[in-house]
C-alpha positions, 0 to 999 in steps of 0.5 A: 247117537250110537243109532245114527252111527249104525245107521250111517255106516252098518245098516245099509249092507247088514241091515238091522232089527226092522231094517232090510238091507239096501239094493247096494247091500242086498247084491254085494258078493259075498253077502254081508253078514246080518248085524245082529247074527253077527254080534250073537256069533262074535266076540266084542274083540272080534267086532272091533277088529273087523269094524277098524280093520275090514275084512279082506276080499268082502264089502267090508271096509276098514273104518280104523283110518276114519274113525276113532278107537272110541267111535268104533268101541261106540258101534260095538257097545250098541251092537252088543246091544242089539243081540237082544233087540226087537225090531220094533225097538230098533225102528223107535230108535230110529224115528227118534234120530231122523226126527232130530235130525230133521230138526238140526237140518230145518234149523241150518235151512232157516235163515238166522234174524239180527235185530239192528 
């Protein structure tokens, strides 16, 4: 789940290993940091502030008022993961949510069947 978080919430403006930035992300001003440079220049510390609080004056908005200290503490743990990540792991990752994801969406599509 740690993947689909990332990719909801960081990949668009950052991008990620094997992942370019959106058109939205590729012209915010100033340009958004890349995540993994990211991860490898800053302290955990550092990122969990950044992710709850927002950087002021950037793209960068505060996610501490939607989310939990242990949903964020989540996307720093897989960041500190992703220093060392190769793309191609990072875009397996991802199928393996999307397709799960297109499943949980199939099921909710597919009207339930009661035997009477």
């Amino acid at each position: 789940m740690k993947v689909s978080i990332i990719n909801e919430m960081c990949v668009g403006c950052h991008g990620a290993p094997g992942a370019e930035r959106s058109e939205i992300g590729r012209r915010l001003h100033p340009h958004e940091s890349n995540l993994t440079r990211s991860a490898k220049e800053l302290e955990p510390a550092e990122l969990f502030w950044a992710v709850k609080n927002g950087i002021e004056s950037t793209g960068m908005p505060a996610f501490g008022s939607a989310h939990s200290d242990m949903k964020i503490l989540t996307i720093v743990a897989f960041l500190e993961k992703m220093k060392d990540m190769k793309p191609r792991e990072h875009i397996a990752m991802r199928k393996v949510i999307d397709n799960k994801e297109h499943k949980n969406m199939k099921a909710m599509d597919t009207p339930s069947r009661k035997k009477i």
